[in-house]
C-alpha positions in Angstrom: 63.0 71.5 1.9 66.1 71.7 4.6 64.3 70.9 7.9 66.7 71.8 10.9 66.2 70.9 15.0 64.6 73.1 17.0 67.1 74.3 19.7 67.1 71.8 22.3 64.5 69.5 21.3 63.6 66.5 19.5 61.6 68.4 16.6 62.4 69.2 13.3 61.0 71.9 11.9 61.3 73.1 7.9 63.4 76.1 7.6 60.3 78.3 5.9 57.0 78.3 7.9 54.0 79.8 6.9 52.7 82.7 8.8 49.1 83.4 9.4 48.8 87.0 10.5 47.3 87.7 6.9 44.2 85.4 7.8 41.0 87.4 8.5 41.7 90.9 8.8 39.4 91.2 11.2 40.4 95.2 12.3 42.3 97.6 10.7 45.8 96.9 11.5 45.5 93.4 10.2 43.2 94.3 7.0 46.9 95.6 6.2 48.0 92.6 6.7 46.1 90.8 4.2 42.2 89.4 4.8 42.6 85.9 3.1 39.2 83.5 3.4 38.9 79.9 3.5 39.4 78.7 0.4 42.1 81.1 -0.4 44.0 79.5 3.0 43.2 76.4 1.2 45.3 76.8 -1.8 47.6 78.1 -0.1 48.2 75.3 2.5 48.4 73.1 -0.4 51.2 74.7 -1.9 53.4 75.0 0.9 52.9 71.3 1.5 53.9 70.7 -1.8 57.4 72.3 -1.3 57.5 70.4 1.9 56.7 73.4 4.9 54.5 72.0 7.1 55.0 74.7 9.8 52.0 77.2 10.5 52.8 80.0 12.3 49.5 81.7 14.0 48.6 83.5 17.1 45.3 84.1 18.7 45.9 87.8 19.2 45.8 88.0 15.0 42.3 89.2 14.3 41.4 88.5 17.5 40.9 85.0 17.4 40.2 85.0 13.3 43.4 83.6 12.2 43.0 80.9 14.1 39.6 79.7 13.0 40.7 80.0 9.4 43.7 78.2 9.9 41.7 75.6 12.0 39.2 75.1 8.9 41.3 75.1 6.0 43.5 72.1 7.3 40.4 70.3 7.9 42.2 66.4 7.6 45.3 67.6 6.8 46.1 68.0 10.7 48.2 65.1 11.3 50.6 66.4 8.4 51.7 69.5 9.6 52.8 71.0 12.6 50.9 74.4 14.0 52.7 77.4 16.3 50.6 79.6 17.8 50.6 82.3 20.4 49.2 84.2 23.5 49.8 87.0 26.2 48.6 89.4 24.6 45.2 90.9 25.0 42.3 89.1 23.9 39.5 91.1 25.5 38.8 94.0 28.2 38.9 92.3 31.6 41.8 92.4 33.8 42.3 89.0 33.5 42.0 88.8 29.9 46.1 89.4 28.9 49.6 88.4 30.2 51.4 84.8 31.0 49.7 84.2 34.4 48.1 80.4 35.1 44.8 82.0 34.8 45.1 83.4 31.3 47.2 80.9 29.5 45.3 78.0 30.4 42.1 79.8 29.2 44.1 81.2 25.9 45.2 77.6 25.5 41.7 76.2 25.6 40.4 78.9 23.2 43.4 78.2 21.0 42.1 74.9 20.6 38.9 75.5 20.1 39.4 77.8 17.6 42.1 75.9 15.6 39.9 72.1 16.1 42.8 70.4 17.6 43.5 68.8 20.2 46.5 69.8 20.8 49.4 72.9 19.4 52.9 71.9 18.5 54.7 74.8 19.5 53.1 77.3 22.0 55.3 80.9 22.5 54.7 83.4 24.7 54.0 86.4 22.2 56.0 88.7 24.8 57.1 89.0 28.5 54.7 89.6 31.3 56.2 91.5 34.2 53.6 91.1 36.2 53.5 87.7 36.6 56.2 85.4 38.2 58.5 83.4 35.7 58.2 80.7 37.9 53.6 80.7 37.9 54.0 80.9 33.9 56.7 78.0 33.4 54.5 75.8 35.5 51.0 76.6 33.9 53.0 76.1 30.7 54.5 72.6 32.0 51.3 71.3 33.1 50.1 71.6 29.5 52.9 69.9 28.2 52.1 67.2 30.9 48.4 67.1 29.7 49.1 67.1 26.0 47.7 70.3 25.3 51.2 71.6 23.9 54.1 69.7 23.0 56.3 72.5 23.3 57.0 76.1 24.4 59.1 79.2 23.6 59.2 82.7 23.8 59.0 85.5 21.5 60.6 89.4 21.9 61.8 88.6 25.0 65.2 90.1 26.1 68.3 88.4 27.1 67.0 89.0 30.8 64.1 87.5 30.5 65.0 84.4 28.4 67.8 83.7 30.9 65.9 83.8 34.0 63.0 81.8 32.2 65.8 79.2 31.3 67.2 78.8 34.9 63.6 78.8 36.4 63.0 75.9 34.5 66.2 74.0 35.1 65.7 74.5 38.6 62.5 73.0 38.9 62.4 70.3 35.9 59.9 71.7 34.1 59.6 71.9 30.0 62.3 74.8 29.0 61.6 77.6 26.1 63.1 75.7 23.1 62.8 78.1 20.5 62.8 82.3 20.5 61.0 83.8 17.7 62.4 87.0 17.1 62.4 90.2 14.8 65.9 89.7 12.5 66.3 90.9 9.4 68.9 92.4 7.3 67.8 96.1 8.5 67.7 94.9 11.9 70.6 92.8 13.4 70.2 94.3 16.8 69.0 90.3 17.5 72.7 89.5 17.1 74.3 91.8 20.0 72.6 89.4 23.1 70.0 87.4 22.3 71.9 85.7 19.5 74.7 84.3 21.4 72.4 83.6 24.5 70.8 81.3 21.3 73.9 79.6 20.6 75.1 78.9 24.1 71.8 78.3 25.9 70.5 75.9 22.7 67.4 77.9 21.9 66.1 77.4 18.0 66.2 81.1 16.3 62.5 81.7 14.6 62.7 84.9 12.8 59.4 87.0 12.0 59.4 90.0 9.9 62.5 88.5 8.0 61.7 91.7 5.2 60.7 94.2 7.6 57.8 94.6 6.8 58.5 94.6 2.8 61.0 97.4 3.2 63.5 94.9 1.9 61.4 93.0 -0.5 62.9 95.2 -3.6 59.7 98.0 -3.3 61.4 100.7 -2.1 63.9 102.3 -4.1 65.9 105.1 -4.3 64.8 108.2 -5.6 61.5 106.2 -6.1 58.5 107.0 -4.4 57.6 104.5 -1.4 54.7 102.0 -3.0 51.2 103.1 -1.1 50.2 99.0 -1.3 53.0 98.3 1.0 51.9 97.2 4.7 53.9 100.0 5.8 52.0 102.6 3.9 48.7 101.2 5.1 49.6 101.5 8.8 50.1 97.6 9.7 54.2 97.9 10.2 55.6 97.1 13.2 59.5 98.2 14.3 61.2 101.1 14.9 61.2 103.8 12.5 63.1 102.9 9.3 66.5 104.7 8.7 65.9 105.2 5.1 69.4 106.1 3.9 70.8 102.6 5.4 67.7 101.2 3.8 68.8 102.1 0.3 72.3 101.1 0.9 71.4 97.7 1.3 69.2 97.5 -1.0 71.4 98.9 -3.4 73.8 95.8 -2.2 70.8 93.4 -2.5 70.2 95.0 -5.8 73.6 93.9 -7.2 73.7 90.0 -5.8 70.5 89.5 -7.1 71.6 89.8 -10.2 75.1 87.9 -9.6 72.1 85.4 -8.7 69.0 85.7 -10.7 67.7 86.0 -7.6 64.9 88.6 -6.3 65.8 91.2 -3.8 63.3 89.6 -1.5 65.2 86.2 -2.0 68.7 87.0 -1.5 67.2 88.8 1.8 65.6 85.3 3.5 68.5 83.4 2.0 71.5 85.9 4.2 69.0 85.2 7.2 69.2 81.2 6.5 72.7 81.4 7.1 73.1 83.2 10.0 73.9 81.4 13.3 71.3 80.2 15.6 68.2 80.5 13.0 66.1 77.7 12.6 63.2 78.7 10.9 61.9 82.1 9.0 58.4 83.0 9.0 57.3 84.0 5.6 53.6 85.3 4.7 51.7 85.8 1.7 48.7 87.8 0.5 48.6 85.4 -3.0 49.8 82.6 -4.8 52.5 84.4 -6.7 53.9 85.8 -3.3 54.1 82.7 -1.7 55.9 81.0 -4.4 58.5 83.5 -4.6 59.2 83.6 -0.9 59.4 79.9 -0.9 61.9 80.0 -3.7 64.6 81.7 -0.8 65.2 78.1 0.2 67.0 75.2 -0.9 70.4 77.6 -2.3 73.3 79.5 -0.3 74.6 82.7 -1.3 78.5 82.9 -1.6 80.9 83.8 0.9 81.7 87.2 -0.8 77.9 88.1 -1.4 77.0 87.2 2.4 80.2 90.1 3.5 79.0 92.5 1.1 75.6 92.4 2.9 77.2 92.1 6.5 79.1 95.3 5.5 76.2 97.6 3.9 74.0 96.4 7.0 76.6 96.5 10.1 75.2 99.4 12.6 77.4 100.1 15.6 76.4 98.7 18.2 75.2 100.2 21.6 77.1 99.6 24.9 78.2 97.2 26.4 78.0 95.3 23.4 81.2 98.0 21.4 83.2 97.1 24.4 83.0 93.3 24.7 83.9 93.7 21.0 86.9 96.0 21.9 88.6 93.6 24.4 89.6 90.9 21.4 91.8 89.1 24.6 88.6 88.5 26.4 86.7 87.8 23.4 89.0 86.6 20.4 85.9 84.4 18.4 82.3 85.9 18.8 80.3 82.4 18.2 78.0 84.7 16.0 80.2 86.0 13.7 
């Protein structure tokens, strides 16, 4: 397994991680995810430690809370040996108090996060999203003073935009406080939109690329077809997709590209998919899940080979959108702009 430095730290992280999201099922939309048990984590742990990921990606708004207790159990002594992300900001109950990035909540989430996962302390701790409400500068501190107290070892961010990342940054520069080291963000083949701002603000500001929903929900795991009918197991048929609505003709152009390099390959569609994303600039880790054994070890198997430089244009090609302003006319002024970093 290819383990790669997270942005601007001293932490190496594998560049597969396991996501958790299909732990529990406690409510509807996460029964879509995928309600794995215990013992079924178990095995499943073991595996990926086997092929070397020792990332766990988890956040406590997953089954409210769930994911995290099952994660916390099935490590059991196997806690020193891996390293666990996890996540809050987002709603965990009805009071006023009981969402968002302010001092109040995070140290409380963080707390809970522990509890729940029976540690003593989380490796990588994101914002799942940015709070308006609350001042850059309250959150950076309340997320500092964990880091001080060795509660968290590190922060980042996730969906933020290139605003928000950038003011976060400068906050923290300002004041000496721990900076967001890693952005996990939504990227995939069917949605480079990442790669207009947030991806050079990546490259330039240092910040580790972790990419979640790297199949889009299984639209680009080699299910859905043309002129076949959508599968009604997907997530997306049982209500637990996320993203904007799927353009289905560009769908099945790329997938009718994917189609053809997997077989230059012998790869699956799913596989030549997370292998284009391993390549792009600024990513350091994708966040793969798994309802089963047999899933996992095919989405592991994306690792550890390149596509070719042909195959990776053919992809750019069938998946290049324009792009929305100002981002067509940076592109248009070459003089200004002769060597996009990302491209």
């Amino acid at each position: 397994m290819e383990y790669r430095q997270l942005g601007a730290s001293g932490i190496k992280v594998p560049v597969l991680s396991f996501g958790t999201a299909t732990f529990g099922g406690g409510n509807e939309f996460f029964k879509a995810w995928g309600e794995t048990g215990v013992e079924e984590a178990k095995t499943l742990i073991n595996i990926c430690l086997e092929e070397g990921v020792n990332l766990f990606d988890t956040a406590n708004v997953y089954s409210r809370g769930l994911s995290e207790e099952i994660l916390g159990k099935a490590l059991g002594g196997l806690r020193n040996q891996v390293l666990i992300s996890t996540k809050a900001t987002f709603p965990m109950g009805d009071g006023p108090n009981d969402y968002g990035s302010s001092r109040a909540h995070l140290i409380q989430a963080c707390e809970d996060s522990l509890r729940r996962l029976n540690t003593d302390h989380i490796d990588i701790y994101h914002m799942h999203g940015f709070d308006g409400n609350t001042p850059v500068e309250e959150t950076l501190r309340a997320l500092d003073d964990l880091v001080t107290s060795g509660k968290v070892r590190y922060i980042a961010c996730s969906n933020f935009s290139g605003w928000h990342l950038m003011k976060s940054l400068s906050a923290s520069e300002k004041h000496g406080w721990s900076r967001y080291v890693g952005h996990q963000a939504y990227y995939s083949l069917l949605n480079r939109e990442f790669e207009w701002e947030l991806m050079p603000l990546a490259l330039d500001q240092n910040v580790g690329t972790i990419v979640w929903s790297p199949l889009s929900a299984g639209l680009l795991s080699g299910k859905f077809k043309r002129n076949q009918p959508k599968p009604e197991s997907s997530r997306l048929s049982q209500g637990g997709s996320q993203g904007p609505e799927t353009n289905f003709e560009l769908l099945y152009n790329i997938v009718d590209v994917l189609e053809e390099v997997a077989e230059e390959t012998g790869k699956s569609v799913a596989q030549v998919s997370l292998n284009w994303l391993l390549q792009r600039p600024s990513v350091v880790n994708i966040v793969i899940g798994a309802r089963n054994e047999e899933q996992l070890r095919q989405n592991l198997a994306a690792a550890g080979w390149n596509l070719a430089t042909e195959q990776v244009k053919k992809l750019d090609a069938a998946s290049e959108v324009p792009p929305i302003y100002p981002y067509w006319h940076q592109r248009g002024n070459q003089k200004l702009n002769p060597n996009p970093k990302f491209y």
